[in-house]
C-alpha positions in Angstrom: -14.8 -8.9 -34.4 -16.4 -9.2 -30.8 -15.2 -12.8 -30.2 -11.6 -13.1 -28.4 -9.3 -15.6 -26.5 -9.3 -13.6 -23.3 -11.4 -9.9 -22.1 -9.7 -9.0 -19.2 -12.1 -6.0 -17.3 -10.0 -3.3 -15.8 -6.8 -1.3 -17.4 -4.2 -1.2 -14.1 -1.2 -2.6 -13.3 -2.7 -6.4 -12.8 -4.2 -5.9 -16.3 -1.1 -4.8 -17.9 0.7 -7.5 -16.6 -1.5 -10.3 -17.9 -2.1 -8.3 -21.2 1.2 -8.5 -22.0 1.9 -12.1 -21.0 -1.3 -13.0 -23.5 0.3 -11.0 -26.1 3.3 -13.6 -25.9 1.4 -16.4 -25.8 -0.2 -15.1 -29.2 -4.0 -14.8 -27.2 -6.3 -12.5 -29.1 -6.9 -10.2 -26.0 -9.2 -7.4 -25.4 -9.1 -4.5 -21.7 -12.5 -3.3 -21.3 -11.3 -0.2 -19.1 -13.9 2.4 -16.7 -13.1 5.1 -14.2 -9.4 5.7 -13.5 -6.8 6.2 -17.1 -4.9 2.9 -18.3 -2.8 2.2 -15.5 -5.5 2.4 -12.6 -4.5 3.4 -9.2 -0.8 3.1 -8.9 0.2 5.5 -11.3 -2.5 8.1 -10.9 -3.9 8.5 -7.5 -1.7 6.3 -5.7 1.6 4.9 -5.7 3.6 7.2 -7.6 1.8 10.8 -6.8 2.1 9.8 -2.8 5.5 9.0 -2.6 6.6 12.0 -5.1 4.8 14.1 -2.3 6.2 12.2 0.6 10.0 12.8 -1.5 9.1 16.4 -2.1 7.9 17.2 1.7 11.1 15.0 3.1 12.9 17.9 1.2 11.0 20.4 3.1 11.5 18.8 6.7 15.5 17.8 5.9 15.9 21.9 4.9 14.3 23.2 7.6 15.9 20.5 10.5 19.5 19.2 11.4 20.1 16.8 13.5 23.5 17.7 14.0 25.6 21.0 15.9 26.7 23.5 13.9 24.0 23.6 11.3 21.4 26.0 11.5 18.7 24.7 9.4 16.1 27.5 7.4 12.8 27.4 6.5 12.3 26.9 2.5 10.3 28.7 0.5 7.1 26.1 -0.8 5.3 26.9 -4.0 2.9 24.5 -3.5 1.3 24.8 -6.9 4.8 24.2 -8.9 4.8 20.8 -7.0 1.5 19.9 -8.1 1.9 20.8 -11.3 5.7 18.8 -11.3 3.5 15.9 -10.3 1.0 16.2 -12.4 3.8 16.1 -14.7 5.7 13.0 -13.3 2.1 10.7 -13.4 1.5 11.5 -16.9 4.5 11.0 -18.2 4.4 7.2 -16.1 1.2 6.6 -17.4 1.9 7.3 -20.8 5.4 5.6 -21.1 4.4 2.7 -19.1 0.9 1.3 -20.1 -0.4 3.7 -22.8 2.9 3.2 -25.0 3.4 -0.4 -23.9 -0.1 -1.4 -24.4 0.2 0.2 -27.9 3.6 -2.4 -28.6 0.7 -5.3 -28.2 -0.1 -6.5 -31.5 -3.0 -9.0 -30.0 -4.2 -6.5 -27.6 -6.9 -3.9 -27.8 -8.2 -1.4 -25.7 -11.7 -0.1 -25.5 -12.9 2.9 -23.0 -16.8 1.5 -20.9 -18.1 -0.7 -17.8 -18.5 -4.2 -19.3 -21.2 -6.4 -17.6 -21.4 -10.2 -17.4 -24.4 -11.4 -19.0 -23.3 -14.9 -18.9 -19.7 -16.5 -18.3 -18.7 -16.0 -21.6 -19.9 -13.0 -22.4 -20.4 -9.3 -21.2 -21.7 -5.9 -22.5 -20.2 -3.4 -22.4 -21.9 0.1 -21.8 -25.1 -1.4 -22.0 -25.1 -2.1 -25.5 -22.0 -3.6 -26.6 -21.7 -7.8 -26.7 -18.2 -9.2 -26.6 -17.4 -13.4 -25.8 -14.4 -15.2 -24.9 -12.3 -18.2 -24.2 -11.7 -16.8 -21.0 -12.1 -13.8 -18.9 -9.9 -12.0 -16.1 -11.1 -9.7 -13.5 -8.9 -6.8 -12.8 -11.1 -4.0 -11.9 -9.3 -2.4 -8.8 -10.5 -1.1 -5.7 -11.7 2.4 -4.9 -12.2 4.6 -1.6 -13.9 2.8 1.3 -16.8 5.8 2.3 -18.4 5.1 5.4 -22.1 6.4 5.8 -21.8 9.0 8.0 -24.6 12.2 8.1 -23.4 15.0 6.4 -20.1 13.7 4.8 -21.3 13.8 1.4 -22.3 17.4 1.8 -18.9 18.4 3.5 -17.3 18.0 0.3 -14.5 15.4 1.5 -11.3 14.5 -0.1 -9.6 11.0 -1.0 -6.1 10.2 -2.1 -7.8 10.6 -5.9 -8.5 14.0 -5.5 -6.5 15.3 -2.5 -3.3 15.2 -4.5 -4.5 17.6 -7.8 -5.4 20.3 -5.2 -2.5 23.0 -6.2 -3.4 25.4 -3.5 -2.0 23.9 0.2 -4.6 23.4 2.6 -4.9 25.3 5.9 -5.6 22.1 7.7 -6.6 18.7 7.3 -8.6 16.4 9.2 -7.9 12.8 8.2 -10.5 9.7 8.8 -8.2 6.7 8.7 -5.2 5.7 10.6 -4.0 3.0 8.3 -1.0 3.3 5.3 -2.8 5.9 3.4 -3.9 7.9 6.1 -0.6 8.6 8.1 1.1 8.7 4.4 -0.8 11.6 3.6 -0.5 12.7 6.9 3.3 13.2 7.3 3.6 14.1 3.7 1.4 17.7 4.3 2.4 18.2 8.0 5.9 18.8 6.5 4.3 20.6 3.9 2.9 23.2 7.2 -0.6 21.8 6.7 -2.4 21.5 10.2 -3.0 17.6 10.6 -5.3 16.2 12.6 -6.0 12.1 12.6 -9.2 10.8 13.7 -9.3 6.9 14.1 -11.9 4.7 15.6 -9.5 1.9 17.0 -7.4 2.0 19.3 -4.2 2.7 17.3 -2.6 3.3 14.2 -2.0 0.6 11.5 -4.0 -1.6 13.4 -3.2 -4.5 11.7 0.4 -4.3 13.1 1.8 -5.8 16.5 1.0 -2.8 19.5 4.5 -1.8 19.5 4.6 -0.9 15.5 1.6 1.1 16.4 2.9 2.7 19.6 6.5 3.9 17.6 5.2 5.1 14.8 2.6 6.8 16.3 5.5 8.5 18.8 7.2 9.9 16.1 3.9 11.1 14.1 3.4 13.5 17.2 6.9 14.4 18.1 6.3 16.2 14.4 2.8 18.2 15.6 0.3 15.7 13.9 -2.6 15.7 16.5 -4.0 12.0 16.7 -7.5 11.0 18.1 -8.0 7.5 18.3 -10.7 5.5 20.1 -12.9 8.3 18.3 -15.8 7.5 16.0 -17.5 10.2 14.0 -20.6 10.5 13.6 -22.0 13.6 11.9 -20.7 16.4 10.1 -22.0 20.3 9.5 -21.3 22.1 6.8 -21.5 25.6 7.8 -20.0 27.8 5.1 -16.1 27.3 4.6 -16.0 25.4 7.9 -16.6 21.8 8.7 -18.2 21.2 12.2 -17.2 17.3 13.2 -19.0 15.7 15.9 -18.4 12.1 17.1 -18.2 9.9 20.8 -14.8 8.4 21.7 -14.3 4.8 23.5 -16.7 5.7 26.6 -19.5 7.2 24.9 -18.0 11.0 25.6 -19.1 12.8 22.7 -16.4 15.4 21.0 -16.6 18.0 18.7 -13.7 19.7 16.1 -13.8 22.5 13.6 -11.9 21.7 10.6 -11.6 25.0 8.2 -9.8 23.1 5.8 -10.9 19.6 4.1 -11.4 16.3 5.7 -9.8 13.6 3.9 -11.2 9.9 4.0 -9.0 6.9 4.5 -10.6 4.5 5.5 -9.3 1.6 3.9 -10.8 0.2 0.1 -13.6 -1.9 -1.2 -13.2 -3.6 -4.4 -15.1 -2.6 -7.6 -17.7 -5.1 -7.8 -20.8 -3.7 -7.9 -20.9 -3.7 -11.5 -19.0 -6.6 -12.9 -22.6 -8.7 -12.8 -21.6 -10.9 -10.5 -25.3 -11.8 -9.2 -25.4 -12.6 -13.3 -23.4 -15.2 -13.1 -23.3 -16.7 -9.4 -19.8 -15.5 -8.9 -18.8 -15.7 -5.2 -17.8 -12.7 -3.6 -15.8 -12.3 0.1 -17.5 -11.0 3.0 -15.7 -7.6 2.2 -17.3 -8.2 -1.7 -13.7 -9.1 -3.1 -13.6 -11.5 -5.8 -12.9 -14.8 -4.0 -10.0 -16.7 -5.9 -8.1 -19.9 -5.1 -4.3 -20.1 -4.9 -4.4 -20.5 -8.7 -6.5 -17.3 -8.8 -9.6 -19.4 -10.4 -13.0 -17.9 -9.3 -15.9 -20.5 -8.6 -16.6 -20.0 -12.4 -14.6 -22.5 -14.4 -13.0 -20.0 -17.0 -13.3 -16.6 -14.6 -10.3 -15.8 -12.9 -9.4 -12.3 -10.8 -6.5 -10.6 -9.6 -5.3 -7.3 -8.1 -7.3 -5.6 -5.2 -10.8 -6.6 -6.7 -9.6 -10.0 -5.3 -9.3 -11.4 -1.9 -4.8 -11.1 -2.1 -2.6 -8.9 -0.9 -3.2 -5.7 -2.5 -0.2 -4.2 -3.9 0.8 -3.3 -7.1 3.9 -5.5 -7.4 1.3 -8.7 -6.1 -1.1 -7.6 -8.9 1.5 -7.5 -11.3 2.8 -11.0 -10.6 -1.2 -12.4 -10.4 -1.6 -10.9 -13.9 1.3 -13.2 -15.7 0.1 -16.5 -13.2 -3.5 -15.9 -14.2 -2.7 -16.2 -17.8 -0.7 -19.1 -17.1 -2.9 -20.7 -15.4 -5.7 -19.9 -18.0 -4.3 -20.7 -21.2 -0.7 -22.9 -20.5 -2.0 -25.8 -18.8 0.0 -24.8 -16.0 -1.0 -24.9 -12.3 1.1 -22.1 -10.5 0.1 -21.5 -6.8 0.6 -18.1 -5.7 2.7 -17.7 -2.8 2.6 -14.6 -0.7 4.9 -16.4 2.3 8.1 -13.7 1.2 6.5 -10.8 0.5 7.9 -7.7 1.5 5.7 -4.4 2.4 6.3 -1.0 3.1 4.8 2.3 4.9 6.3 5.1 3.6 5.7 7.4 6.3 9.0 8.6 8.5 10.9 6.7 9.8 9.1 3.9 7.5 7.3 1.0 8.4 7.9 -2.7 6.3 7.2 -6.1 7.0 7.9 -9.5 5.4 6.8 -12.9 6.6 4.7 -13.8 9.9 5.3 -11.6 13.2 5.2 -13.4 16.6 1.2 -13.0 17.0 1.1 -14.6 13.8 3.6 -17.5 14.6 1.9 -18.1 18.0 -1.9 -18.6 15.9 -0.3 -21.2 13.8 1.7 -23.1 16.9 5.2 -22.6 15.6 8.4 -22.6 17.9 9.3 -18.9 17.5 11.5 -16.5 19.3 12.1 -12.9 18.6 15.1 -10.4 19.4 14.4 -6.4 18.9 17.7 -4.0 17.8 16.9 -0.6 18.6 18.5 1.7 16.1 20.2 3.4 18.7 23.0 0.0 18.6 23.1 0.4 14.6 26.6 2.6 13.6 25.1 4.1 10.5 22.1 5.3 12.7 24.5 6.8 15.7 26.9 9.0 13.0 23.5 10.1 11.3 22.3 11.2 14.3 19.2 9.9 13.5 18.3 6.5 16.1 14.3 6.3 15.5 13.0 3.2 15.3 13.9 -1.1 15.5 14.1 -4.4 13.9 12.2 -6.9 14.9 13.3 -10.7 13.9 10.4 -13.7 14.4 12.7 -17.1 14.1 11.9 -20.7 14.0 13.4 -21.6 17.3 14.0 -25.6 16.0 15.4 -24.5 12.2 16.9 -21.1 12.9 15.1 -19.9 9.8 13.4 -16.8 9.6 9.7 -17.0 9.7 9.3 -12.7 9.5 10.5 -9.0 10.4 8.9 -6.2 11.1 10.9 -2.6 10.8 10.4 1.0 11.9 13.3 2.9 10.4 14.1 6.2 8.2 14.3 3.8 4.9 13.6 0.7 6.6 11.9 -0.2 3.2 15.2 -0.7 1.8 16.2 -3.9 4.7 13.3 -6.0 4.0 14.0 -7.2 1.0 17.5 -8.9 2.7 14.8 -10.9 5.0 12.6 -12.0 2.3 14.8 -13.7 0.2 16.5 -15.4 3.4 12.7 -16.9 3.9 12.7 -17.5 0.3 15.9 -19.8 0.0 15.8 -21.1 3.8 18.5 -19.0 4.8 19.3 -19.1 8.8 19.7 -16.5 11.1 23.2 -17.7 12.0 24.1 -17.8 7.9 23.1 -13.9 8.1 24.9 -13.3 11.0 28.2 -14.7 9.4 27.6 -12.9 6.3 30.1 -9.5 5.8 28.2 -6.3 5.4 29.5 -3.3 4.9 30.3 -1.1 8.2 28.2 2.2 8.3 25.4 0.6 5.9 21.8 1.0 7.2 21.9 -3.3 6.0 24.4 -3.7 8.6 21.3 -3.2 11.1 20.1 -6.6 9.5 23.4 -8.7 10.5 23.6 -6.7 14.3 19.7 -8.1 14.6 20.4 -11.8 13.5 23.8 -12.1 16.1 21.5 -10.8 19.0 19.6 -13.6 19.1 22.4 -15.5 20.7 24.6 -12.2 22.0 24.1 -8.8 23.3 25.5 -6.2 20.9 25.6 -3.9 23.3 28.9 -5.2 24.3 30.3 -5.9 20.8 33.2 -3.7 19.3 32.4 -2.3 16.2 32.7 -4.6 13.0 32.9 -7.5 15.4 31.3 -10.7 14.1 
């Protein structure tokens, strides 16, 4: 009864994936699940609750602003609660529908609730008294909450995106440790909301991993909306006096500064896999620098029949790329196949205001690797749907191979940029030139259009173009 074809540890989206791929392959399968409900981050403290915020407080901000003469905007009443609640809602109706039911559907698959443990490669135990063996095993526990050790931040009572978002009375003020995705997500989502928001980042900018002028527009637009932002600051203690936090810290020359937040400080300081207790040190399984599961392109670990995937492993970690790693793992496993993952056309996206996606290399990027690049930037202010919107924030950014013409990346900030990016992958996907996406029709007074007008500037200026011209 204890002796299966594949155990795969963790019950998210990456684990759902491969579950259901095992089931078709007729692979007696059991999740081993801990901590979050059967569907892991995504769908309830992630993905789904913080953009159903970011939608509901886009609401808010749309009411109560007009970009255009004649319209005098009003302030909307906020029951802050009902929107909780509504989300609440939402998630477990998601969760329930789309991994609880689904799961159910699987006739191989079963579901247990504990924290299994390796004892060996083929075998694990699961609250500390449970044996179970198999073929082969899959690591999909997830990724929680980086919490950096500073004095007194236990004590304050913090907030992450897992418990932030069940709060159904709205905060006075926030102050928010973290100026990556999560961070200014949750940031623009409860300024708009009339939540005080202050930002508090150690580096120099915000989404660090970007190009500096990703950081310096999106960080433009973050203020022009009242969200204070303090970077170059490092905290260092924090006292709890009462209902009031006192926040002390030094900036970039040593210049110590002090805030009172009478609200909640919210940590966002990026993730750290769920490794601790897998048994890894069991089993000799090699971790990352960062203690993520390290995993070749065919998402083997250095055990023979241990694989990983999702953000306990050293990929990309998005839902969509867990997903994907959950069917290849199970190929890879049990087929005889030999699928690499490939990560070259992935698309990304920021859901903050305008948003913020990506696909492919940028030009830092293409410069590291020695590739013949050139770049073109189209503000949105030369895009016609942006002009009779009235709403011009933001650019596109095109990285092209300067010998081939193909795209190598983009990088957009744009009210829903998110929804251009996918246009640029699959032209990296299939080799399709710049000059082939310049050629190609879009429709005129389509945000996609923006894509075309970028493509034909890298041999014109459209500043002199007519409109529709090609």
């Amino acid at each position: 009864m204890n002796n299966f074809d594949l155990i795969i540890i963790g019950g998210g989206s990456a684990s759902t994936a491969a579950a259901i791929r095992a089931n078709e392959l007729g692979l007696a399968t059991l999740i081993v699940n801990a901590g979050l409900p059967l569907g892991g981050t995504c769908v309830n403290v992630g993905c789904v609750p913080s953009k159903f915020l970011i939608r509901a407080a886009e609401s808010v901000h749309h009411a109560s602003h007009s970009n255009f003469n004649g319209i005098t905007p009003s302030k909307p009443t906020i029951d802050f609660k009902k929107i909780i609640q509504q989300k609440k809602e939402l998630v477990a109706e998601m969760q329930q529908k789309k991994y609880v039911d689904i799961l159910k559907t699987l006739e191989q698959v079963q579901v247990i609730n504990g924290f299994a443990e390796f004892t060996d490669a083929k075998t694990i135990l699961v609250n500390g008294k449970d044996e179970y063996t198999a073929i082969k095993f899959i690591i999909a526990t997830g990724a929680t909450t980086h919490i950096p050790n500073i004095e007194g931040l236990k004590e304050s009572g913090y907030l992450t995106n897992a418990t932030l978002f069940d709060l159904e009375e709205i905060p006075e003020s926030l102050t928010i440790m973290g100026a990556g995705y999560i961070g200014l997500e949750i940031a623009m989502a409860y300024n708009r909301m009339g939540v005080k928001i202050r930002i508090v980042e150690f580096a120099d900018r915000a989404i660090r991993t970007q190009t500096p002028d990703i950081s310096e527009e999106i960080e433009k637009h973050l203020k022009n909306e009242g969200i204070e932002f303090f970077p170059n600051h490092r905290i260092t203690k924090i006292e709890t006096l009462g209902s009031k936090k006192i926040i002390y810290g030094k900036d970039k020359e040593g210049k110590p500064f002090q805030f009172t937040e009478h609200g909640h400080i919210v940590v966002a300081t990026g993730i750290t896999p769920n490794t601790k207790k897998v048994g890894a040190e069991k089993i000799g399984l090699q971790l990352t620098k960062s203690n993520h599961v390290q995993v070749n392109e065919h998402l083997e670990t250095n055990i023979q029949n241990i694989y990983a995937i999702g953000d306990v492993a050293n990929t990309p970690p998005f839902v969509y790329t867990a997903a994907y790693e959950g069917k290849v793992a199970v190929e890879n496993a049990f087929t005889g196949a030999t699928i690499k993952t490939d990560y070259s056309a992935m698309p990304w996206v920021i859901f903050t205001d305008p948003q913020v996606a990506g696909v492919g290399i940028d030009e830092q990027e293409a410069a590291e690797k020695n590739l013949p690049f050139e770049i073109t930037v189209l503000p949105l202010r030369e895009v016609p749907r942006s002009i009779v919107a009235m709403d011009t924030r933001g650019f596109l950014k095109l990285i092209r191979n300067s010998e081939t013409d193909k795209f190598l990346g983009a990088r957009i900030v744009a009210p829903e940029g998110g929804e251009l990016v996918m246009e640029i992958a699959l032209a990296i996907r299939y080799g399709i030139t710049v000059e082939e996406i310049s050629k190609m029709m879009h429709p005129y007074l389509t945000l996609s259009e923006a894509v075309k007008l970028a493509a034909m500037s890298f041999s014109m200026d459209v500043k002199k173009m007519s409109c529709c011209a090609s």
